[in-house]
C-alpha positions as CSV (number, residue, x, y, z in Angstrom):
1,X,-177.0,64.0,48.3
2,X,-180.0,65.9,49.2
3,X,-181.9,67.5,46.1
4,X,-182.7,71.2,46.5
5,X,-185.7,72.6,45.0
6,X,-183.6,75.1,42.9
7,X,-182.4,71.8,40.9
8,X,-185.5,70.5,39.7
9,X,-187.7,71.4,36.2
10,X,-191.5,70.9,36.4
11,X,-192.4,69.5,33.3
12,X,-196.5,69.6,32.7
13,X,-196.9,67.0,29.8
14,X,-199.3,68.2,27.6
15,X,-197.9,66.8,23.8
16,X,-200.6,63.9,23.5
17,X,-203.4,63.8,20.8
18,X,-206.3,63.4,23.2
19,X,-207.6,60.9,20.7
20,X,-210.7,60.0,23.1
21,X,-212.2,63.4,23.2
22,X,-212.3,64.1,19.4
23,X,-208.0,65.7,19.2
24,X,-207.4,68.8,20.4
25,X,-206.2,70.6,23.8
26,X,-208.0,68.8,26.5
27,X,-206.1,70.5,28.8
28,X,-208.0,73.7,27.7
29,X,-211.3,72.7,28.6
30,X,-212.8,74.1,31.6
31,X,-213.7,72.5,35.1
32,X,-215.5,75.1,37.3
33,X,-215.2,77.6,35.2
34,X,-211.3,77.3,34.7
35,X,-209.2,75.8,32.0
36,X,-208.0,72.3,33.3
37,X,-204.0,73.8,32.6
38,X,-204.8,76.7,34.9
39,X,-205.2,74.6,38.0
40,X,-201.7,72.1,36.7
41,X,-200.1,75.3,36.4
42,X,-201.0,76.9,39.6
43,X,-200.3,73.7,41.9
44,X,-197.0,73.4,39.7
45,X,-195.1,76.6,40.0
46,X,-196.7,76.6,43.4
47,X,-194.3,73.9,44.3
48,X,-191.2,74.9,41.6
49,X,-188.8,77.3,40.7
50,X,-189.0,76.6,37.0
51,X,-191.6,75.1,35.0
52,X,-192.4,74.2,31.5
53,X,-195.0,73.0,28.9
54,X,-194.1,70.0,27.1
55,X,-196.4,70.5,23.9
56,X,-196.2,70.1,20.3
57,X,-197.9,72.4,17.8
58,X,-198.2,76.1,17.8
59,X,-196.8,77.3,21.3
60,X,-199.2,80.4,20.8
61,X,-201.9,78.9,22.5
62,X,-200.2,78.7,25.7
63,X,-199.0,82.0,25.7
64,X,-201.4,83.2,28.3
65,X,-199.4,81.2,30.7
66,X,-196.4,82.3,30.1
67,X,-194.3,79.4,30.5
68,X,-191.5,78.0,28.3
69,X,-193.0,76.0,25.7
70,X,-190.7,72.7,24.6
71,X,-191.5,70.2,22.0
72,X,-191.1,66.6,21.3
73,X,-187.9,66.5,19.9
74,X,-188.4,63.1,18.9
75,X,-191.1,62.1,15.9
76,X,-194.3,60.3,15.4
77,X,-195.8,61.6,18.8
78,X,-194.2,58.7,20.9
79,X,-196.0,59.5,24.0
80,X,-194.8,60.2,27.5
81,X,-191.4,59.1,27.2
82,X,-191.3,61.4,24.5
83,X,-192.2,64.6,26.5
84,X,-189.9,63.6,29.0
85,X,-186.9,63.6,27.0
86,X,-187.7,66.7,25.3
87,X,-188.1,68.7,28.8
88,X,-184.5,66.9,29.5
89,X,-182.8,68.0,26.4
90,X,-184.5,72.0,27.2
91,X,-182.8,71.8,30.7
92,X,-179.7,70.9,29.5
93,X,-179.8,73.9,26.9
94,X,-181.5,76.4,29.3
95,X,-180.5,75.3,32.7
96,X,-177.5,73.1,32.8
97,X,-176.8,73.3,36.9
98,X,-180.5,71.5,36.9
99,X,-179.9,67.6,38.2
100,X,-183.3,66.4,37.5
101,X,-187.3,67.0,36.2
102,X,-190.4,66.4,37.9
103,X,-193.5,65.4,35.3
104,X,-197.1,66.2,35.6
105,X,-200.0,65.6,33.2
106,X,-201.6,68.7,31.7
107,X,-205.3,67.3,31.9
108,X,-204.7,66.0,35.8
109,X,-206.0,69.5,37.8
110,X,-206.3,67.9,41.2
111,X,-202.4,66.6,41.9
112,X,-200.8,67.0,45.5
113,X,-199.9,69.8,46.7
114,X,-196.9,67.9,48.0
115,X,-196.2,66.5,45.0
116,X,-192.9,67.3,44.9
117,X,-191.6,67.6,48.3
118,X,-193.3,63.9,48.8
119,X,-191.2,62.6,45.7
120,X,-187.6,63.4,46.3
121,X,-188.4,62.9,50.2
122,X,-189.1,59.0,49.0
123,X,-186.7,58.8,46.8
124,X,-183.9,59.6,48.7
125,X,-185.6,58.0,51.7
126,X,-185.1,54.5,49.4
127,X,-182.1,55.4,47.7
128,X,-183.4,54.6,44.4
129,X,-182.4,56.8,41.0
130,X,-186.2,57.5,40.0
131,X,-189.6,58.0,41.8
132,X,-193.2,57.0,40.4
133,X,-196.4,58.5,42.2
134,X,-199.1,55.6,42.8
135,X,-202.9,55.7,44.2
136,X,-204.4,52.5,45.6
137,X,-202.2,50.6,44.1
138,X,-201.8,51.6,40.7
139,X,-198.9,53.4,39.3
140,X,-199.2,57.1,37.9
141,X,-196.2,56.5,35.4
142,X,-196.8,60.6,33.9
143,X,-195.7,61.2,37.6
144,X,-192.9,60.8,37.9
145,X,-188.9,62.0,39.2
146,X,-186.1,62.0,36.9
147,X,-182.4,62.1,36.4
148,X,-181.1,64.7,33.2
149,X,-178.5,61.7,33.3
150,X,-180.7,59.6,31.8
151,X,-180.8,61.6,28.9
152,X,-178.6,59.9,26.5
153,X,-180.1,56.1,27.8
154,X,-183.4,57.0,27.3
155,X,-182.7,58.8,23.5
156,X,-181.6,56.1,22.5
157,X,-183.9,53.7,23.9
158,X,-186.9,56.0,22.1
159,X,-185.2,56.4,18.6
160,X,-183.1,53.1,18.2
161,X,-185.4,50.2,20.3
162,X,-188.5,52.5,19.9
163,X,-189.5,51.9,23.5
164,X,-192.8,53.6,24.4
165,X,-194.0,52.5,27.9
166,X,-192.9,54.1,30.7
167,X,-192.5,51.2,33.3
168,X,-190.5,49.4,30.2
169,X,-187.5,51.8,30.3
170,X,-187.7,52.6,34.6
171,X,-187.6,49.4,35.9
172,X,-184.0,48.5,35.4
173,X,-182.8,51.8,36.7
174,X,-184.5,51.3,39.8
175,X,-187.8,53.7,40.6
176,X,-189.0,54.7,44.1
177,X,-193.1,54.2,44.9
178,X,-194.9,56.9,46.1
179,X,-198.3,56.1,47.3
180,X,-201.0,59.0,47.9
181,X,-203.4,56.3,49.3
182,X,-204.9,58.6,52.3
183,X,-206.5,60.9,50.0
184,X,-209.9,60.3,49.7
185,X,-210.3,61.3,45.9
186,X,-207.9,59.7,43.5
187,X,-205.4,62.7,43.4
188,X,-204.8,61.8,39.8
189,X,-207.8,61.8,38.3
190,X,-207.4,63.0,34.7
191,X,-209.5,64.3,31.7
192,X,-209.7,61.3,28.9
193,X,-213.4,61.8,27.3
194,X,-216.0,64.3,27.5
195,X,-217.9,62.0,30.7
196,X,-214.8,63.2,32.5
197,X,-215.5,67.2,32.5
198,X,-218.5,66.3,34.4
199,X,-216.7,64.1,37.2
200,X,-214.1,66.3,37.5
201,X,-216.8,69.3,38.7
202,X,-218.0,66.8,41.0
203,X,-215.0,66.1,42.3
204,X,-213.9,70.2,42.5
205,X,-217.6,70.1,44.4
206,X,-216.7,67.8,46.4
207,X,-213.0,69.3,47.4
208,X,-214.7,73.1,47.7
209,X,-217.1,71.5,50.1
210,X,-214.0,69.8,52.2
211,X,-212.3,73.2,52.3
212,X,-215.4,75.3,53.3
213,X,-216.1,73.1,56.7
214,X,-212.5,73.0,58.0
C-alpha cells in the first residue's frame, strides 16, 4: 500500500537534556546567524503536511514557530523512544486518519531534503514495517519511519520492560536501511557540545560555497 504524504506526522525530537552542553535548548543556539530549530523546521515542513515539536518543559519558548508542541508522556526523560511515543499518542488524538510519523532531531540542521520521500520509497521498496536513515555505515536511529500501530507495543515496552535504545525495540519488527552515503558531509551532523557550533558553521560554509558555484 503506497503511503501518501498526507498520512505522515513530522516529529522534530527536541525533549533531551543536552547534558554535554551545560542543559538547556541546544536546539536554540545559532549556526550562521540562525537558531539550529529554524533550519529542522524549515527542511521539515518543507517536506510535510503536518509537523510537531516533541519537547518537554514550557512550550512558550517554541512559540515563535508555531508548531504543535507534544510532551513526553512517559516520565523520567526516557530518551528517544520516549519522544516517539508521545508524537504517536498526539496523532492519534489530533489526527487519527494519520498511519505513520517521521522523526528528526532538533539540534541536526543539515538533514536531506529527501528525507522523507527517500524513507517510505525504501521502505516499501523492502517491504519492511520501519525505516532507519544511516551515513557511512552507521545508523541514525533519531531518524527514523514509524507505524502509529506500534503504539501500544512500544508503551508498554517503555513503561513495563523500561526499554530505552532504539535498535533494542526495532529490530524484531523488521526496519528498512536507508543509506545517505553519496553526500559528501555527514547529513546528520548534530549539535552535542559547544566544539560543535563551530563545525557546524564550517560545514554551513562549506554547503553555501557548494550552492554558490553550481
Amino acid at each position: 500500500m503506497q503511503i501518501e504524504a498526507n498520512q505522515i506526522v513530522g516529529v522534530i525530537l527536541a525533549g533531551g537534556l543536552a547534558r554535554r552542553m551545560g542543559g538547556g535548548d541546544k536546539s536554540l543556539l545559532l549556526i550562521g546567524g540562525r537558531k539550529i530549530l529554524d533550519y529542522v523546521v524549515e527542511s521539515s515542513c518543507a517536506q510535510l503536511n503536518t509537523v510537531i515539536i516533541n519537547a518537554n518543559g514550557d512550550p512558550k519558548r517554541f512559540a515563535a514557530f508555531d508548531l504543535p508542541v507534544q510532551a513526553d508522556i512517559v516520565p523520567d526523560f526516557a530518551g528517544p523512544l520516549a519522544g516517539v511515543v508521545s508524537a504517536m499518542a498526539w496523532v492519534k488524538q489530533n489526527q487519527p486518519n494519520v498511519t505513520h510519523i517521521i522523526t528528526m532531531a532538533a539540534d541536526t540542521p543539515f538533514f536531506p531534503k529527501d528525507y522523507v520521500t527517500r524513507m517510505v520509497d525504501m521502505m516499501q521498496f523492502q517491504e519492511k514495517r520501519l525505516a532507519c536513515a544511516s551515513y557511512q555505515g552507521r545508523t541514525q536511529p533519531v531518524f527514523g519511519l514509524w507505524p502509529i500501530d506500534l503504539f501500544d507495543d512500544l508503551y508498554k515496552a517503555l513503561v513495563e520492560d523500561d526499554l530505552r535504545k532504539v535498535d533494542r525495540f526495532t529490530a524484531p519488527y523488521g526496519v528498512a536501511d536507508v543509506p545517505f552515503d553519496e553526500l559528501a558531509a555527514n547529513p546528520f551532523f548534530n549539535v552535542n557540545t559547544p566544539q560543535d557550533i563551530a563545525l557546524g558553521e564550517q560545514q554551513l560554509e562549506a554547503t553555501n560555497t557548494l550552492l554558490t558555484h553550481d
